[in-house]
Structures are given as C-alpha cells and as structure tokens.
C-alpha atoms as a printed R data frame, in Angstrom:
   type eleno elety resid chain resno       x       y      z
1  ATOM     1    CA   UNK     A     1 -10.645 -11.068 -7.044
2  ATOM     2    CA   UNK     A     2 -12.491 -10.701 -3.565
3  ATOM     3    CA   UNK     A     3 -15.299 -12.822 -4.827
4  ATOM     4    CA   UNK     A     4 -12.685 -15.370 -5.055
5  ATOM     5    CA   UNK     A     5 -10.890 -14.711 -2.181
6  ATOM     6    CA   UNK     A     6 -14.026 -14.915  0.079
7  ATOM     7    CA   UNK     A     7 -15.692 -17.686 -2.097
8  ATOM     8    CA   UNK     A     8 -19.089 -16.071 -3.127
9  ATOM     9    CA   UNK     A     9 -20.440 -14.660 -6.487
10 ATOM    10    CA   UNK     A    10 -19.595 -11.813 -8.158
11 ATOM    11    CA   UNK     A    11 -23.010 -10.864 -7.970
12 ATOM    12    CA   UNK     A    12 -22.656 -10.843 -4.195
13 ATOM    13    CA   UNK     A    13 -19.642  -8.483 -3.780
14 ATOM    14    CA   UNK     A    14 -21.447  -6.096 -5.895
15 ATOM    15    CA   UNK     A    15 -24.407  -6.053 -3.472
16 ATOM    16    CA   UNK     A    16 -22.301  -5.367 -0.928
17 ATOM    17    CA   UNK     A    17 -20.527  -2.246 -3.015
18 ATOM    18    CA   UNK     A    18 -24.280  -1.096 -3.438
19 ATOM    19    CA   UNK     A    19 -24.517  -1.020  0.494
20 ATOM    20    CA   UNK     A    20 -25.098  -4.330  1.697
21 ATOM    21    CA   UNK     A    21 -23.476  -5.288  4.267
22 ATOM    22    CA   UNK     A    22 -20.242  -7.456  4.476
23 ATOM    23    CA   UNK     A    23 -20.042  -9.974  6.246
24 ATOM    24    CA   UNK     A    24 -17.262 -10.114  9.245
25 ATOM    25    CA   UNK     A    25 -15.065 -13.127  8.095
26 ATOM    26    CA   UNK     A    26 -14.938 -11.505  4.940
27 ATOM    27    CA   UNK     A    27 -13.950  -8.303  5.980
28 ATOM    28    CA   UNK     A    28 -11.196  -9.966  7.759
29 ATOM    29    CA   UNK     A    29 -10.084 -12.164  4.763
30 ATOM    30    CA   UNK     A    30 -10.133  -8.750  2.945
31 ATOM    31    CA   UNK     A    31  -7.746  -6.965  5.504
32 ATOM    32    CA   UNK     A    32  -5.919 -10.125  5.670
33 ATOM    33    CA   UNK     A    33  -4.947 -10.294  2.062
34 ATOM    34    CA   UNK     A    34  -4.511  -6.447  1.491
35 ATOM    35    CA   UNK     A    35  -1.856  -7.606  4.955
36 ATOM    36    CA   UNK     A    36  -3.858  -4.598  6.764
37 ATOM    37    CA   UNK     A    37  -4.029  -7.260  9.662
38 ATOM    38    CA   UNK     A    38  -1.632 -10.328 10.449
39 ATOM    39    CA   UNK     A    39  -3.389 -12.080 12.924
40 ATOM    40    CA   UNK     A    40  -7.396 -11.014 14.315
41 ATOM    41    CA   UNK     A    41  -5.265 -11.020 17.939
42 ATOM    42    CA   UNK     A    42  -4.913  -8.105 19.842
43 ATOM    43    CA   UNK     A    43  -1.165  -8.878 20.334
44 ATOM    44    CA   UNK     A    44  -0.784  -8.128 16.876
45 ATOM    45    CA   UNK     A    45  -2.744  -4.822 16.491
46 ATOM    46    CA   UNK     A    46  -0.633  -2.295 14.622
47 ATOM    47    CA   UNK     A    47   1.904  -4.414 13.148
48 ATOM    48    CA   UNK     A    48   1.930  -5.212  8.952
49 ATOM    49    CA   UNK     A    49   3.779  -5.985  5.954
50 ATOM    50    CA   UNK     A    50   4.951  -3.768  3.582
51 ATOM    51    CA   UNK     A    51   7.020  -4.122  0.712
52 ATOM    52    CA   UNK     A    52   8.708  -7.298  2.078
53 ATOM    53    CA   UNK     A    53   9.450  -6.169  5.638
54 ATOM    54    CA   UNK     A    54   7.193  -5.918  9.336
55 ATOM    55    CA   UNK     A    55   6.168  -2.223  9.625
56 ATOM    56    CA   UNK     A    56   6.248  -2.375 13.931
57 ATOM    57    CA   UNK     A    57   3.243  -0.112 15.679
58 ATOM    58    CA   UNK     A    58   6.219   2.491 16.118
59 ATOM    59    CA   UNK     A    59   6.194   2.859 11.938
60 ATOM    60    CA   UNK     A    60   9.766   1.304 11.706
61 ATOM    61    CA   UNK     A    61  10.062  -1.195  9.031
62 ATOM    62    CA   UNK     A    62  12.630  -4.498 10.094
63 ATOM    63    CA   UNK     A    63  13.772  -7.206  7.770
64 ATOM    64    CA   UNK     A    64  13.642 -10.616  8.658
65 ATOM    65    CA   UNK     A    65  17.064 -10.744  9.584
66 ATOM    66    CA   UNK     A    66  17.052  -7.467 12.166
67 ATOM    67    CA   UNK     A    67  14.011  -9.699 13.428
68 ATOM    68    CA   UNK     A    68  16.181 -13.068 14.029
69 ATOM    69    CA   UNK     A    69  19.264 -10.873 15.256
70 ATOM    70    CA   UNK     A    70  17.171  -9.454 17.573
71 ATOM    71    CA   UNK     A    71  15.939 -12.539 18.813
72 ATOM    72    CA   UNK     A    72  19.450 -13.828 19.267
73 ATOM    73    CA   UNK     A    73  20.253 -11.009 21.036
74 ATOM    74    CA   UNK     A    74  18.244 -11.280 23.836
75 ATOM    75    CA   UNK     A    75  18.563 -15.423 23.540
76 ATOM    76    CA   UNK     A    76  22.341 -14.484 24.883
77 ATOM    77    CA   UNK     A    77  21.054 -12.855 28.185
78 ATOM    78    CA   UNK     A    78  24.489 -11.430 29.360
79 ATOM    79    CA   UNK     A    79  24.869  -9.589 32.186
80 ATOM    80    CA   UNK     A    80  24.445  -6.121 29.862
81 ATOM    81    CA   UNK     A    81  21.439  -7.615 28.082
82 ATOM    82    CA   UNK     A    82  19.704  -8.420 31.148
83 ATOM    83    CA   UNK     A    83  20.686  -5.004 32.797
84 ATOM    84    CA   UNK     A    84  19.738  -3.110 29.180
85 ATOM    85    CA   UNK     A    85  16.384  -5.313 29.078
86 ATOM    86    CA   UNK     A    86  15.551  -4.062 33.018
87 ATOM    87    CA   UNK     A    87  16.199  -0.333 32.448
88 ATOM    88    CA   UNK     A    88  13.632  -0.979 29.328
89 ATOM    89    CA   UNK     A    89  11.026  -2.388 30.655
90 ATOM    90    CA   UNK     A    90  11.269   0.346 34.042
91 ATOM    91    CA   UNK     A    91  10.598   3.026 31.368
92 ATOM    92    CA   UNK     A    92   7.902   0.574 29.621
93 ATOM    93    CA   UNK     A    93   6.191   1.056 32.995
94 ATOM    94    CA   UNK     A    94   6.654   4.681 33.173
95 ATOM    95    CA   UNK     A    95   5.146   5.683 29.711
96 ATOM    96    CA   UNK     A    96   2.455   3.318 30.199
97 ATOM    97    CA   UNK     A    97   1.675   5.061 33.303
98 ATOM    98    CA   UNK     A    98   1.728   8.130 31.675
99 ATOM    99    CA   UNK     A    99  -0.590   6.642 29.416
C-alpha cells in the first residue's frame, strides 16, 4: 500500500523499514493519507480527521455542519456577534500573552 501510494517498489519501502531513510515528500504523502496532516501549512498544524469529522487543536471533534453554522454565524455580524467576537479575540490576546 505505501509503495503505491508514494509510487516506488516494494523493494524500496522495505529498505527504508531496514533503516534507510525516507524521503520527505513521502513522509508527507504518508501522514497525508493516514490524515495525520491536512495541509504541510502551518495554519493547519494540529487540526485532522477522524472518523468523519475535524478533530480542532483544542481535541473537539465538529461535523461539517457545526463547521458551516459556524461560518454563518459570524457571516451575520450583528451587533452581539461583533461585540461576542471582540470580547474573544481581547482574551485571544491575553492567553497568548501569557503564552
């Protein structure tokens, strides 16, 4: 399967389970298909599938439909969104501070 899924011989992925190295793209590929990684971004670092849904960095697991109601959500931008969205983003500031 990963010989086929990085396009080289069987007899090369065994070389690299004896100890050879692997190379990078392939690694990648690898994490990739096991959906370790979605994109090679940093923007994306933490976030996966699972089971059918986006595990966030935070561990919580959202459907595709909490994802697109929470996009309409803050599409609406009332008055309480934008207030909510302000207090969030002061205390986004604060713990990365603290950080």
């Amino acid at each position: 399967q990963t010989a086929e899924l990085c396009f080289k011989s069987v007899r090369t992925v065994k070389a690299w389970d004896a100890g050879k190295p692997i190379p990078p793209e392939c690694k990648r590929l690898m994490r990739m298909y096991r959906r370790l990684e979605l994109c090679h971004t940093n923007d994306w670092s933490g976030f996966k599938l699972v089971a059918g849904r986006l595990e966030l960095p935070t561990g919580a697991r959202v459907t595709p439909q909490q994802i697109i109601t929470g996009i309409a959500l803050l599409e609406i931008q009332s008055d309480l969104e934008i207030k909510t969205s302000s207090k969030l983003l002061d205390y986004a500031r604060v713990i990365a501070k603290i950080m």
